[in-house]
PAZAPA-4460 file (N, C-alpha, C; in steps of 0.05 Angstrom, whole numbers, plus 32768, in hexadecimal, padded with zeros to 4 digits):
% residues 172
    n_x    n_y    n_z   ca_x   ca_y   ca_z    c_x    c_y    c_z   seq   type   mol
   7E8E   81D4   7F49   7E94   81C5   7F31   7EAA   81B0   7F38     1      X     A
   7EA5   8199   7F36   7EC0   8183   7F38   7ED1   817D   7F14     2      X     A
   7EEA   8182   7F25   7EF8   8179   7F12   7EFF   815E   7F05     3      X     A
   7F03   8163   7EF1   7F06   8146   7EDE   7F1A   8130   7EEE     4      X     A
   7F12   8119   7EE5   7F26   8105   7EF7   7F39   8102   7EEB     5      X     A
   7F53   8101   7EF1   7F68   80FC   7EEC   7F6E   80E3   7ED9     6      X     A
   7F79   80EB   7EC5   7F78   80D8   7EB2   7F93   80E4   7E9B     7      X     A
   7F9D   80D4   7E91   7FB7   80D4   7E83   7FB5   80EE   7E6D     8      X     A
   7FA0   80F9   7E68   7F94   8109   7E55   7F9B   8126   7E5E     9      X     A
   7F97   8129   7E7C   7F9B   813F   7E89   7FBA   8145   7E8E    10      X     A
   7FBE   8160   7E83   7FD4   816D   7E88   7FE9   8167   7E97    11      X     A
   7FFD   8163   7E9A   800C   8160   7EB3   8010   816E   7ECB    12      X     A
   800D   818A   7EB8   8014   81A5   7ECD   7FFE   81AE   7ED7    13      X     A
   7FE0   81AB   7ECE   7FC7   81A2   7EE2   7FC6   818F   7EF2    14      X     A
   7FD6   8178   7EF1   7FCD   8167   7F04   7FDA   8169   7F1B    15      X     A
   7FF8   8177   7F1C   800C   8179   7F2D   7FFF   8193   7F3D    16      X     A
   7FFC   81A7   7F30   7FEF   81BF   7F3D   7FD4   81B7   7F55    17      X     A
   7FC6   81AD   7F48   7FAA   81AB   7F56   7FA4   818F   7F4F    18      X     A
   7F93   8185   7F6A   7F8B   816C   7F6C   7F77   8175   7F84    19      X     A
   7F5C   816B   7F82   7F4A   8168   7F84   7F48   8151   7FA0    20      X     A
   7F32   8153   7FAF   7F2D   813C   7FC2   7F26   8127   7FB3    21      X     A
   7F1A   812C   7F9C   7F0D   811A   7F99   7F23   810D   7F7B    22      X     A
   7F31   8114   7F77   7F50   810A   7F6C   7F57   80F8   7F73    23      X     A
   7F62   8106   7F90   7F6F   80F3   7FA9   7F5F   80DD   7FAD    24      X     A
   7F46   80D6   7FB3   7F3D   80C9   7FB9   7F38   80AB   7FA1    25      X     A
   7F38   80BC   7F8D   7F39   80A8   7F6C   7F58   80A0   7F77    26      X     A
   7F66   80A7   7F77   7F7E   809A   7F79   7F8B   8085   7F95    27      X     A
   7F75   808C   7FAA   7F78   8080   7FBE   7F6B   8066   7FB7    28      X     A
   7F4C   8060   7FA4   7F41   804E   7F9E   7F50   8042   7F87    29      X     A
   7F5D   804A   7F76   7F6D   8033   7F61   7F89   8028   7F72    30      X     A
   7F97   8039   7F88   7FA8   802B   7F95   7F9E   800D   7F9C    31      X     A
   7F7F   8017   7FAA   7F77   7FF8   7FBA   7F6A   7FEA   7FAF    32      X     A
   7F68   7FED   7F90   7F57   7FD7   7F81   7F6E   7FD5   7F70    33      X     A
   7F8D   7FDB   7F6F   7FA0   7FD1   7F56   7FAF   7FB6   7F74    34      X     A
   7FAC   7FBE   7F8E   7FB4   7FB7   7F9D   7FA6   7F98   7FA7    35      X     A
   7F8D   7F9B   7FA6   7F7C   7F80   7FA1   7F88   7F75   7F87    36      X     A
   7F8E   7F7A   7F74   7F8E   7F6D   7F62   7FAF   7F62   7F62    37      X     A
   7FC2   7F6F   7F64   7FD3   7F71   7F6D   7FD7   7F4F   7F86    38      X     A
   7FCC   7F4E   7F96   7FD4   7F36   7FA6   7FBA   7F25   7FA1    39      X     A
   7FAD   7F22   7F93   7F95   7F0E   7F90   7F9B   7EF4   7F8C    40      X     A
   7FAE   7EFA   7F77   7FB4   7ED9   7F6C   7FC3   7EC7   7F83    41      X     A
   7FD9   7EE2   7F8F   7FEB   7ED1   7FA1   7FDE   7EC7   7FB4    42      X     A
   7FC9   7ED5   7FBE   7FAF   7ECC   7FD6   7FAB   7EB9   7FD1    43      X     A
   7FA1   7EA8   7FBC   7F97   7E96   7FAF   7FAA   7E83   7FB5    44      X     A
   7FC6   7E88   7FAF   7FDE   7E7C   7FBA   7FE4   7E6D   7FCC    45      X     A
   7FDD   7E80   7FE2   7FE3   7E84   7FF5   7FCD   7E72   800D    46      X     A
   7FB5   7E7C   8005   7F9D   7E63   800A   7FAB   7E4A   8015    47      X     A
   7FB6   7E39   7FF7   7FBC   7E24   7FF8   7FCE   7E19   8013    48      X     A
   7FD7   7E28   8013   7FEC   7E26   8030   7FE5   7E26   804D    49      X     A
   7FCD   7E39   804D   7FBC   7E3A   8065   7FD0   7E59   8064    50      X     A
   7FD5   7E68   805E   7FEE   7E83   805D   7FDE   7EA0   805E    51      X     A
   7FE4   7EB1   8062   7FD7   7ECC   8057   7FF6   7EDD   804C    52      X     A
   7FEA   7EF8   8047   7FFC   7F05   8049   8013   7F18   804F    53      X     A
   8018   7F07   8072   802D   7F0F   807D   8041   7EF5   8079    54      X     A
   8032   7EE3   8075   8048   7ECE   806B   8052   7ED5   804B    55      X     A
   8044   7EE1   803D   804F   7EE3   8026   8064   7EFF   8023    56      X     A
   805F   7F11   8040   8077   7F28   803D   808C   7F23   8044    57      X     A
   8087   7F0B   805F   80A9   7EFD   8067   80B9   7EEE   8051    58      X     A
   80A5   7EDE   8041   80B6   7ECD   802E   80BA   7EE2   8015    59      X     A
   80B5   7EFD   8012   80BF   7F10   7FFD   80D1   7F20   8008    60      X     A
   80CB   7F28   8027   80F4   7F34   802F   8102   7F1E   802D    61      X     A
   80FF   7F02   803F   8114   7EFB   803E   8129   7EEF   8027    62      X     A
   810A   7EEE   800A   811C   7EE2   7FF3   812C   7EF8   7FE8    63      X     A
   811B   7F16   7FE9   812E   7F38   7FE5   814E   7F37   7FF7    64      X     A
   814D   7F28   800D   8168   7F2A   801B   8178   7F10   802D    65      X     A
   817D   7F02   801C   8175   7EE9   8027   8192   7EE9   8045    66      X     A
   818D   7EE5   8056   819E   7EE6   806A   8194   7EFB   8086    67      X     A
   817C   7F03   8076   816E   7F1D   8087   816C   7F18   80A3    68      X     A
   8172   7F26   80B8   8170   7F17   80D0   8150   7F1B   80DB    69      X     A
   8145   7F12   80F4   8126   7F1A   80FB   811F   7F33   810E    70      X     A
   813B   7F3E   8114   8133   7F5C   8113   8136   7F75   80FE    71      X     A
   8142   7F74   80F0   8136   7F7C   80CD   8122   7F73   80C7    72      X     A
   811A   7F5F   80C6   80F6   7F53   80B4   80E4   7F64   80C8    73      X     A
   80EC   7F5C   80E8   80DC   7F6A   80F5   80D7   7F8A   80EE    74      X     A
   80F6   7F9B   80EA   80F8   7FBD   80E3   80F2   7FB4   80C4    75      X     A
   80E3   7FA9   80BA   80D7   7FA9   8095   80C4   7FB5   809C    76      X     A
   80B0   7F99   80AB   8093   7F97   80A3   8084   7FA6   80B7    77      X     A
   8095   7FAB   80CC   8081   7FBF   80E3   8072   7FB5   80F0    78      X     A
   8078   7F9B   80F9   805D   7F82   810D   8068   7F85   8123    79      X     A
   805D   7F75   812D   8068   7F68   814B   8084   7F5D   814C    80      X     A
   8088   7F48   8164   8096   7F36   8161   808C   7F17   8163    81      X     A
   8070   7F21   8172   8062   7F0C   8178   8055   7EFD   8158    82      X     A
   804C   7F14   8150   8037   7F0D   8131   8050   7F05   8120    83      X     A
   8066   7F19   8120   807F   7F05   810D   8083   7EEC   8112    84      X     A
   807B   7EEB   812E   8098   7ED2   8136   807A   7EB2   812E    85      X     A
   806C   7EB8   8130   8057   7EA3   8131   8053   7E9E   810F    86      X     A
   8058   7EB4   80F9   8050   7EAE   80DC   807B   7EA7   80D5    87      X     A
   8090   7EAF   80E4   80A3   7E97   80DB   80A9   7E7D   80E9    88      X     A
   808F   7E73   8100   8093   7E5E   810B   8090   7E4E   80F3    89      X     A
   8075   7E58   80ED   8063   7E45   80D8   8075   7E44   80C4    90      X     A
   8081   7E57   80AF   8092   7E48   8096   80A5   7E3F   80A1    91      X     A
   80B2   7E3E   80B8   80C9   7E31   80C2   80C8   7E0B   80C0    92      X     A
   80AD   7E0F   80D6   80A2   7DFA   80DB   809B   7DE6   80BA    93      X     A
   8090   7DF9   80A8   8084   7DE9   808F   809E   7DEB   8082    94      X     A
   80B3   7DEC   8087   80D3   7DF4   806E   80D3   7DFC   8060    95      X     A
   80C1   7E1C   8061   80CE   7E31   804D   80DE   7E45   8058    96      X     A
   80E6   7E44   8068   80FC   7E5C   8074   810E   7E44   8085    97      X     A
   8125   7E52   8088   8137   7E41   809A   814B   7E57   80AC    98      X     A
   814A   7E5F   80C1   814D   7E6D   80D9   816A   7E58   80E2    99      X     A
   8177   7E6B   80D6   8197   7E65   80E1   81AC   7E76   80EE   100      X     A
   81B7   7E6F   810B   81C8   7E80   811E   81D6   7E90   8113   101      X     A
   81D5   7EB0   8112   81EA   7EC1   810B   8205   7EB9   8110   102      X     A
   8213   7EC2   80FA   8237   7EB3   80F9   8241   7EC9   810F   103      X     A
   8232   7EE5   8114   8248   7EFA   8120   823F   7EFD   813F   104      X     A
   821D   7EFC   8138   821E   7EF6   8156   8203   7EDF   8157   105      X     A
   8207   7ED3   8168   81F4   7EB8   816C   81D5   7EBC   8175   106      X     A
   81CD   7ED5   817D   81BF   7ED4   818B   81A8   7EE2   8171   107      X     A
   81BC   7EE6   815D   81A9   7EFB   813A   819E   7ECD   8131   108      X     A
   8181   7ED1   8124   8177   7EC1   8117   817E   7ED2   80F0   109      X     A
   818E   7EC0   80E5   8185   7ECE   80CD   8177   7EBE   80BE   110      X     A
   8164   7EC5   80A7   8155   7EB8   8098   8156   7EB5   807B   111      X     A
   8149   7E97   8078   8151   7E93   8053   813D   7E81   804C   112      X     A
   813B   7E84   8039   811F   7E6D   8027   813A   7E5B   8029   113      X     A
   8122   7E43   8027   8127   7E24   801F   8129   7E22   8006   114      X     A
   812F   7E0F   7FF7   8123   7E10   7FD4   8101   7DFC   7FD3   115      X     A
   80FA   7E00   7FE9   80DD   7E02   7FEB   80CD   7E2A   7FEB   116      X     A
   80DA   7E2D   7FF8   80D5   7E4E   7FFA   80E2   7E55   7FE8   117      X     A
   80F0   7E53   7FDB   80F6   7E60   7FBA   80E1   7E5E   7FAE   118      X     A
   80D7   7E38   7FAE   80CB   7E3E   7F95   80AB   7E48   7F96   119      X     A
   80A6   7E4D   7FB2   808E   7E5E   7FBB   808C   7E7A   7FB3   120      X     A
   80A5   7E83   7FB9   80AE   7EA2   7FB5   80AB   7EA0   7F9A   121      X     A
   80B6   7E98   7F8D   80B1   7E9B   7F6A   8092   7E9A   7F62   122      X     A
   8084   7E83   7F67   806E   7E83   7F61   805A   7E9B   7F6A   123      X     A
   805A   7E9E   7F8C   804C   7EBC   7F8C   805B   7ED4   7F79   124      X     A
   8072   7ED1   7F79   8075   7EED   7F6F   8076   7EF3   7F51   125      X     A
   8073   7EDD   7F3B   8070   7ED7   7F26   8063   7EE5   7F0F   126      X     A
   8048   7EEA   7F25   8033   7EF5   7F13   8034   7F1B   7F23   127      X     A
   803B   7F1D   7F30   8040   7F30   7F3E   804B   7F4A   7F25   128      X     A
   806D   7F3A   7F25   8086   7F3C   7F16   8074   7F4E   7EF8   129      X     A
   8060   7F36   7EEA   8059   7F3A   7ED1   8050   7F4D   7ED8   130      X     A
   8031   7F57   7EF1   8026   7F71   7EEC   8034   7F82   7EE7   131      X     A
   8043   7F85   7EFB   8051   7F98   7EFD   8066   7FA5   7EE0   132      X     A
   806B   7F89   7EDB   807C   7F93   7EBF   806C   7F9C   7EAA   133      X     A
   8050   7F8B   7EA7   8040   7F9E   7E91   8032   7FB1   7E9C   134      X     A
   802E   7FB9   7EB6   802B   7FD9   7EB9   803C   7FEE   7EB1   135      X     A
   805D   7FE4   7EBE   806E   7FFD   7EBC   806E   7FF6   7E99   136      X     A
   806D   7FE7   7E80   8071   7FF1   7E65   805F   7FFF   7E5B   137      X     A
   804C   7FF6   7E6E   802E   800B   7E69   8030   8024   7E69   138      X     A
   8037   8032   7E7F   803C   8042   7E81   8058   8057   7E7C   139      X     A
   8066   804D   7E79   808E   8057   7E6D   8094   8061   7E83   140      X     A
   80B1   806B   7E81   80BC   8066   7E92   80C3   8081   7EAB   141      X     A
   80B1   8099   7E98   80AB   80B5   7EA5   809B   80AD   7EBF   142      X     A
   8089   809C   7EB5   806D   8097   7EC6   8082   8088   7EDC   143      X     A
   8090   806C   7ED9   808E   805C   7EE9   80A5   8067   7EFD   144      X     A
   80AD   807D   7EF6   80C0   808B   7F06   80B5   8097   7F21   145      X     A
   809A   80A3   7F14   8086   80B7   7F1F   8077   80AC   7F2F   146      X     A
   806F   8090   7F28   8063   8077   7F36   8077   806F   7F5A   147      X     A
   8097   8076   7F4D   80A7   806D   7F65   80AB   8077   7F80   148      X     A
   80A7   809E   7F6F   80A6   80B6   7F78   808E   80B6   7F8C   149      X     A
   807C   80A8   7F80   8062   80B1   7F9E   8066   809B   7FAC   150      X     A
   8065   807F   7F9E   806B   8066   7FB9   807F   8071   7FD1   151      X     A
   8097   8076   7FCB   80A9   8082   7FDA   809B   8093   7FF2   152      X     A
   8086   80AA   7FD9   8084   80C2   7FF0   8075   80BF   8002   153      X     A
   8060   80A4   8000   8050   80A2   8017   805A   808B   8024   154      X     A
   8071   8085   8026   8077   807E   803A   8090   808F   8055   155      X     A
   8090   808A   806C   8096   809C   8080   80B5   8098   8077   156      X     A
   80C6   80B1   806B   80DE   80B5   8068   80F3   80B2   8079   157      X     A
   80E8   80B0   8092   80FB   80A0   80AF   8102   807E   80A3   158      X     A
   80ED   807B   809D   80EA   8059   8095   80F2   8051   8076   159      X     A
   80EC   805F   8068   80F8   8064   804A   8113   8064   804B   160      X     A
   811E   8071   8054   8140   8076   804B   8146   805F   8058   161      X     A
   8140   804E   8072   814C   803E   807F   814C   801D   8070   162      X     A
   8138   8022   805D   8123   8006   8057   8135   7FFB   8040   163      X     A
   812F   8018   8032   8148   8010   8015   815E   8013   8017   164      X     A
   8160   8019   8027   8182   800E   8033   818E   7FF5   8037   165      X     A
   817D   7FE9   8048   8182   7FD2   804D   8178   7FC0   8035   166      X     A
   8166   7FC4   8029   8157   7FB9   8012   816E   7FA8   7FFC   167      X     A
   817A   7FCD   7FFE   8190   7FC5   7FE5   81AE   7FBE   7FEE   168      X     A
   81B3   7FB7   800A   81B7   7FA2   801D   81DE   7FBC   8027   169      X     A
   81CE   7FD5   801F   81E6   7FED   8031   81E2   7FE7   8050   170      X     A
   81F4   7FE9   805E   81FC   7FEB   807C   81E4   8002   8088   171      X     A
   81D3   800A   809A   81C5   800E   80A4   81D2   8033   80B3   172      X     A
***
């Protein structure tokens, strides 16, 4: 017999107890279809530029921390140095980032939008901002807690504690 799909109707203390493969798997598929929907428009964005979206993660740390150096962006996003260094040639090159000599030591690049890359960063993240805001009223504020609780948990807790650390711009 398969169990009912998870849906706001069902119990709390059933859904926490038992979950089903085929639960998991409903939930693995609305991740990647809220997730398409989620960067579509900015795609669309992003097009225009000739860009994808690793250019749109560098211009969202670096506007999250502006001063960020390129080995943080590098310990963010988990690439290369090669695949980094070729998607901040390009906004360097077009003036939306500006790569300026660390004051402490010379040899740190730190990074900052232009007010060309501001007003990029706003525009991708604009409509973003709204989903997001009429999801979490959608749901209150139990849920969007519970929402933070699993983002968190699937990501590797080595990398978690270190990420939002720096995020929220504490010493490492």
């Amino acid at each position: 017999m398969q169990n009912a799909p998870l849906t706001r109707s069902t119990p709390r203390s059933e859904q926490l107890l038992f979950l089903t493969d085929d639960q998991i798997r409903q939930g693995i598929e609305m991740l990647f279809f809220a997730y398409r929907d989620f960067t579509g428009h900015p795609d669309k964005i992003l097009e225009n530029y000739d860009y994808g979206r690793a250019h749109h993660r560098v211009i969202h740390f670096v506007n999250r921390k502006p001063g960020l150096t390129v080995n943080e962006l590098l310990d963010i996003l988990g690439v290369t140095k090669q695949s980094l260094n070729r998607v901040l040639r390009q906004l360097v090159n077009d003036g939306l980032i500006d790569s300026r000599v660390g004051k402490q030591d010379r040899r740190q690049r730190n990074l900052f939008l232009t007010e060309t890359g501001t007003a990029l960063e706003k525009e991708l993240s604009e409509v973003q901002r709204k989903r997001m805001r009429r999801a979490y009223s959608a749901a209150g504020p139990e849920a969007v807690q519970g929402f933070r609780t699993v983002l968190e948990s699937m990501i590797d807790p080595d990398i978690s504690t270190r990420m939002m650390n720096m995020l929220r711009g504490d010493t490492p």
